[in-house]
N, C-alpha and C positions, 0 to 999 in steps of 0.2 A: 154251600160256601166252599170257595176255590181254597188249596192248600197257601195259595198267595195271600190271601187273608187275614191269615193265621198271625195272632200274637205269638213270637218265640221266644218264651221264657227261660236262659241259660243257665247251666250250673254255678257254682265256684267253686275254683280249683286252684291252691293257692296263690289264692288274690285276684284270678283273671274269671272273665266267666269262658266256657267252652262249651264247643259242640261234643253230641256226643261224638266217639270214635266209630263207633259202625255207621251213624248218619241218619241213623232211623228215629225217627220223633213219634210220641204219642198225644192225642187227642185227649184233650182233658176240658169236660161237659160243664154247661151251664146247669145245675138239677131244676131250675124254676122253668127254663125255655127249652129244654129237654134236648139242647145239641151243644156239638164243642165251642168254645168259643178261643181255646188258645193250643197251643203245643208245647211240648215238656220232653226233653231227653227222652230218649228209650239207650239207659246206661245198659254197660255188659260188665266182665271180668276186667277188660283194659283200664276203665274206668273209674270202676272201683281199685285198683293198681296204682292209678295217679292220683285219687281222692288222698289214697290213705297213705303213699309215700310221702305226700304231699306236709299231710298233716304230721307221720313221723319226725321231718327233717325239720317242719318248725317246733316238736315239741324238743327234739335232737340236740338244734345246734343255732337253731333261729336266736333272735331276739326274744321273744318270748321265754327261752331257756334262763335266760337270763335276770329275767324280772322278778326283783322280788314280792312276797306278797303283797305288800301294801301298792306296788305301781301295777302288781294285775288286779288289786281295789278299785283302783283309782279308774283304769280301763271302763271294767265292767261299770263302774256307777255312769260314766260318761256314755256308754253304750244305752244304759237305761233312760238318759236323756234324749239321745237321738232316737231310741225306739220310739218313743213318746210323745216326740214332734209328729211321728207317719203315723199312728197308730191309727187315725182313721182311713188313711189309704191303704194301709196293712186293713182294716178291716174291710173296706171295699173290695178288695182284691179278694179275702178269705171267702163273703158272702158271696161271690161271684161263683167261684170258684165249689162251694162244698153245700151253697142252700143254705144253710143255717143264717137267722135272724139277726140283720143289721143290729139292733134294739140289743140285742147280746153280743155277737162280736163285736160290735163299739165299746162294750163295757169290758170284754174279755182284753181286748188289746190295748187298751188306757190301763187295763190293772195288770197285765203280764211283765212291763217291765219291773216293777217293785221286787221281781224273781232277785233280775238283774242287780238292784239297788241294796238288796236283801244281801245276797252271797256275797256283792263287791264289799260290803262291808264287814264279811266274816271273815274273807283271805287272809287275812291277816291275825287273826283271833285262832288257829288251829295251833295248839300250844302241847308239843311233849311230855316227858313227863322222865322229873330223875326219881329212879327206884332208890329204895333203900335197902340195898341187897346183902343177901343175907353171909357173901361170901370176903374175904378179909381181902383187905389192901385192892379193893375193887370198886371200878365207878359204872357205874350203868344206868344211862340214860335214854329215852324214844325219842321218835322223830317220824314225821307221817309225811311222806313223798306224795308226789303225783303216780297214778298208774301208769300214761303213756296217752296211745290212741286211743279215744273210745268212739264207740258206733251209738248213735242217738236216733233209733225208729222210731217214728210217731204215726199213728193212725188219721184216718181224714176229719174226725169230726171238729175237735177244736185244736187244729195244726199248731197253732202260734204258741198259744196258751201249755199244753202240754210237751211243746218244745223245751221251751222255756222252766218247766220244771227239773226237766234234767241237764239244760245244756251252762244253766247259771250256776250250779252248784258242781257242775265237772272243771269249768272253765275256773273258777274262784277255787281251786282243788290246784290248778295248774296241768290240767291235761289238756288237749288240744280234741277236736272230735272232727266228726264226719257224719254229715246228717243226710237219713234216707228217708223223707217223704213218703208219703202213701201214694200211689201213683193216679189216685181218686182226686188228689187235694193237692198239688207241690206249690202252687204257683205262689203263695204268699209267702212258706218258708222260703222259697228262693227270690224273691223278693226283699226275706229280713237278712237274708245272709248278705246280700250287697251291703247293709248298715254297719257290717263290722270294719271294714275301711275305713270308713269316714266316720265312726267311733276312734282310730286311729291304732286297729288291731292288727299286731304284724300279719303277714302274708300264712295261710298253710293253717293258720290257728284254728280255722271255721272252713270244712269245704264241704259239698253239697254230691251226690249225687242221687240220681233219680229216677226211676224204672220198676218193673217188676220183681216180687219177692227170690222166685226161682231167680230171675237172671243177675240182680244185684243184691238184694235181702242175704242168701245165703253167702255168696264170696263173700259179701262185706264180714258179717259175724263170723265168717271161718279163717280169716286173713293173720293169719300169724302174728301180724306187728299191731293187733286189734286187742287189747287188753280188756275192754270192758263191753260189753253191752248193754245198755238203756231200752228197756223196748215198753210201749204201751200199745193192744192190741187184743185179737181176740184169743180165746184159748188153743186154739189150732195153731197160728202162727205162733204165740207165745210156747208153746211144747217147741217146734222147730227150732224155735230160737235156741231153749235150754238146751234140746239134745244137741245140735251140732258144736254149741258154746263148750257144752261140757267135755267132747272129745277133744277139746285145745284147753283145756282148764283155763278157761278164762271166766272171771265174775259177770255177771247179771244182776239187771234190776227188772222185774217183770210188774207189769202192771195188765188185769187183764178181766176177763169180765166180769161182770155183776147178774144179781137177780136178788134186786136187795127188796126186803122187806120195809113197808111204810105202815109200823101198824098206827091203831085210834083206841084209845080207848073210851068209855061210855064214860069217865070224867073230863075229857079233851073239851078246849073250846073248840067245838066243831068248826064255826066258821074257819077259824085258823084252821085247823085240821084239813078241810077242803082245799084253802088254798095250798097247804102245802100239796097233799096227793098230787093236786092239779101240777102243782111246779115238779114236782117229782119225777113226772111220767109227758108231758104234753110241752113244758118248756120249750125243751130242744130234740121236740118231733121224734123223742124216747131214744136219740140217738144222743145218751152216754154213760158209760161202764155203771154210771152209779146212779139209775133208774130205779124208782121207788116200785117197779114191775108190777110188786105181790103189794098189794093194798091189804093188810089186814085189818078188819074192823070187827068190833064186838057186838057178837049176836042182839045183845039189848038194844044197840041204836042202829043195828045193820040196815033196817030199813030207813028210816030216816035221813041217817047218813048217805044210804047210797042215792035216794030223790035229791039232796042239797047238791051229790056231788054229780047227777048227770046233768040238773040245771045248768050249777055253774060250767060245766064240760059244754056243753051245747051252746056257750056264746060265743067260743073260741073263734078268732079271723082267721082263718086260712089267705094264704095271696103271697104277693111278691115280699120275697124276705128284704128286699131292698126298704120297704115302705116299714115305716117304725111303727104304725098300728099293724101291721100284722103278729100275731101272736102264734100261728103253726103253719110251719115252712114247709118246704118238700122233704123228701127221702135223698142223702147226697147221692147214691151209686144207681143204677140202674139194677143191678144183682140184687142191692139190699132193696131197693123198690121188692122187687120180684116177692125175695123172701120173705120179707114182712108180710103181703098180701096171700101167700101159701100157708103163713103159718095162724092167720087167720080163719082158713080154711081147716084148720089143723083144728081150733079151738072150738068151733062147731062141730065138726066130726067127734069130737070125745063128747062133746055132753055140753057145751059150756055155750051161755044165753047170752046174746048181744042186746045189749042196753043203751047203747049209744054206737053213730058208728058201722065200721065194717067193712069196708071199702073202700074204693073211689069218690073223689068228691063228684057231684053232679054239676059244679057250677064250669061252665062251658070255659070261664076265663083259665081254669086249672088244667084243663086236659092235656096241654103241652109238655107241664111239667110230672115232675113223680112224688104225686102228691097220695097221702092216703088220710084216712077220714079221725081223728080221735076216735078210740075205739074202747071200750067197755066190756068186761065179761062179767057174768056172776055163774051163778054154778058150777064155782070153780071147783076142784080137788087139789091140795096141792102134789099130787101125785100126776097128774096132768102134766103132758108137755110144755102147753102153755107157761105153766107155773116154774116149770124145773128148767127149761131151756133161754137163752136169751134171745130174744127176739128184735131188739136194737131199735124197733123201732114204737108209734104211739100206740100201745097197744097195754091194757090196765087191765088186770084180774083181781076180784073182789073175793078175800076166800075171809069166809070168820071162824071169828074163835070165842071160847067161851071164857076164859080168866086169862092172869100170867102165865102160867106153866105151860098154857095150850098156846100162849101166843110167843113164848119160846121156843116151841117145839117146835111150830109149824116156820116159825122165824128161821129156825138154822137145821131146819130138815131141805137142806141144795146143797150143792157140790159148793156153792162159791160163798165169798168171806169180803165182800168190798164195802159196804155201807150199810145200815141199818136208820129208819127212822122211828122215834117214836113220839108219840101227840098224847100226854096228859097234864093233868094238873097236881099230882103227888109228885111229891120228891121225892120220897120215899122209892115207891114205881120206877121213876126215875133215873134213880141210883143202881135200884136192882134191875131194870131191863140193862141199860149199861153196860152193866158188868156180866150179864148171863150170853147177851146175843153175839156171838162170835163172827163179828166182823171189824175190819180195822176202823172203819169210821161210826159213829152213833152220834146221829142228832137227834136230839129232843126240843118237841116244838120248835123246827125250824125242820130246812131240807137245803141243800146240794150249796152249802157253803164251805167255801175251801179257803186256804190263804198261806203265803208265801212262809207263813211261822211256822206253821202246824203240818206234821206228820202226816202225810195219805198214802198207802199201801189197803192190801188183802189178805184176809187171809185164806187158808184152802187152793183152792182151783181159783184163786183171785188176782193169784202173784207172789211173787217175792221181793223183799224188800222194801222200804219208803223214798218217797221222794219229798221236799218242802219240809222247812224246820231246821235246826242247827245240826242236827246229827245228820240229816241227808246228805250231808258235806263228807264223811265217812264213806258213804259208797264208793266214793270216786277216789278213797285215799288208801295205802299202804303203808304199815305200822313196821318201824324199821329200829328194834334194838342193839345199842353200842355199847360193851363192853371195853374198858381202858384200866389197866391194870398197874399198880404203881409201887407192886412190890419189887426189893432189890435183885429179887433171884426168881427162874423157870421154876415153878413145884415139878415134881415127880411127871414127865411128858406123859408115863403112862396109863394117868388117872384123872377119872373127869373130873374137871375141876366145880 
């Protein structure tokens, strides 16, 4: 395919879209048909310069500066409506674009504007607060400002959707952003950024840029007039993030990986049980932060359990993620192709027995793409890299255990803190797993539901901070107390008052 060919997807830079400044475009793949199908910026420092001046002057002196909450309410709900009309070409565009499952991004991008709809109608509900202080002839009251710019990284797996967790609740905050795409995945965020116009978003409010972590990743979080970062990502980018954020003292929101535990126990309805693991790990071809990885199941149904669940595993459809009966899509990157299939290699090598799986698919229609097979371990340890490392992609390890305490243990013996599932019939269990497994999210008999209400963060090596929910609205805000004094005379200048 001749560079003539090429769909060229442009940034936004307040209000207009642009080329990059050095000229240079990047190839960004189809994962099913395994070549490019479009081009994307290749930003630098200049870029990021105009991104985010851009965004300064509308948080500055724009219109926007000026709105008060309830007209950036009114905005953002209107925003959530025209998100809502595209969101099936926003999904074509994202399954094109990252491989993941029409069947799911159809459903991700019908439910991501409700973010939109959510915040817009909180802007306006962020409410002060008069102390009652403890000092004479004195009034003191708060007041929660917007930060300024903030930088909104997102990773490639579900661009739109995890956009949208941080950019609805910044913008309903009154800051303005700057969004850096994963260079895997841009084309639909830069695609939803054109919708803020014709939502009728001033100019500068929302601008895009797009490229590589070293060449725009870093200037954008190191930029002086950058107040916040949002980043969701892996644990290596997410440290970059902090440490360079932190030499500017500027706030973070980290979101970042998983190796969550899915245990069963031997009262679960298994069937349930099954299909959750299955959704856990195989949904979305294991690529997301909050993969059920570690299957933990109890020695007494271990075998049982693990025949139900390689049956059910072994009908899974591989094929084009365009087609709504497919159920497991490709690997979006080529690198993560790579790595996932080494660390498969990785899992044999320690000890650990494939039971479904394992590789490559054989069927000739797949070869193009980067596909890899549902895959199954048992003989797991969880001292095994398998177990301890994220692997992002379909790739299940079956480790058991013998009661609670062993299935706590083995539950939050990893570095990371993002999700926990668990399958029984005690509420009791229930309450107590809950409360013992140290991670931010725990479902019970259920798996990988989220929602624009509810709180999601990490903890550990998982991240920092929540996004979704009425206090996620606090990250993006600063608490600003006024003192007014109403006595007739200065006290003593030289004593704190």
């Amino acid at each position: 395919m001749s560079e003539q060919t090429y769909l060229k997807i442009r940034n936004i830079v307040g209000g207009k879209e642009v080329d990059p400044v050095s000229g240079d475009w990047i190839e960004t793949f189809d994962p099913y048909l395994g070549r490019p199908w479009a081009l994307i910026p290749r930003c630098g420092q200049a870029d990021v310069e105009a991104a985010v001046a851009a965004a300064h002057a509308a948080f500055s002196s724009g219109p926007w500066s000026q709105m008060k909450p309830s007209q950036r309410g009114k905005l953002l709900r209107r925003f959530a409506a025209v998100m809502a009309e595209n969101a099936e070409r926003l999904a074509e565009i994202e399954v094109r674009d990252n491989g993941k499952l029409m069947a799911e991004m159809s459903v991700q991008c019908r439910y991501a504007p409700e973010w939109f709809e959510y915040f817009g109608g909180l802007a306006d509900k962020i409410e002060g607060a008069v102390i009652p202080i403890d000092k004479p002839e004195m009034f003191n009251f708060t007041k929660h400002e917007p930060l300024g710019v903030v930088a909104c990284i997102v990773p490639w797996n579900s661009p739109i959707l995890l956009l949208s967790w941080k950019l609805a609740a910044a913008l309903a905050a009154g800051n303005t952003a700057v969004i850096k795409p994963s260079e895997f995945a841009s084309a639909s965020i830069l695609e939803l950024a054109r919708l803020f116009e014709q939502a009728g978003f001033p100019a500068g409010v929302v601008n895009t840029v797009t490229g590589y972590g070293n060449e725009v990743g870093e200037p954008l979080v190191a930029h002086s007039l950058v107040r916040k970062v949002a980043f969701t990502g892996g644990e290596i980018g997410g440290r970059k993030v902090y440490e360079t954020a932190a030499k500017h003292f500027k706030g973070v929101t980290l979101e970042l990986g998983g190796k969550s535990p899915n245990i069963v126990f031997a009262d679960a309805n298994l069937d349930n049980a099954v299909k959750g693991a299955i959704s856990g790990i195989f949904a979305a071809s294991g690529q997301t932060c909050i993969a059920g990885s570690r299957l933990l199941v109890q020695k007494s149904i271990e075998q049982e359990f693990t025949q139900r669940l390689v049956e059910f595993a072994a009908t899974a459809r591989m094929g084009d993620p365009k087609s709504l009966d497919t159920q497991v899509g490709p690997i979006t990157t080529q690198p993560q192709y790579q790595r996932v299939l080494n660390y498969i290699d990785i899992a044999r090598q320690e000890g650990a027995k494939t039971l479904l799986g394992g590789g490559k698919p054989d069927d000739p229609a797949l070869k193009q793409g980067w596909f890899v097979q549902p895959t199954i371990f048992c003989n797991v340890r969880n001292s095994m890299r398998i177990a301890q490392e994220e692997v992002f992609g379909p790739i299940l390890s079956i480790i058991p255990f013998a009661d609670d305490d062993e299935a706590i243990a083995i539950g939050n013996d990893i570095a990371y803190g993002l999700a926990a599932g668990v399958w029984t019939s005690s509420i009791a269990r229930a309450f107590k797993m809950s409360d013992k497994l140290q991670a931010g999210t725990v479902w019970v008999n259920t798996y990988r539901a989220v929602s624009y209400m509810s709180p999601f963060g990490g903890y550990k090596a998982s991240g920092l901070g929540r996004e979704s929910g009425q206090d996620s609205i606090y990250e993006f805000l600063q608490t600003k107390s006024v003192w007014i004094s109403f006595a007739d005379k200065v006290a003593n200048p030289f004593v704190l008052r």
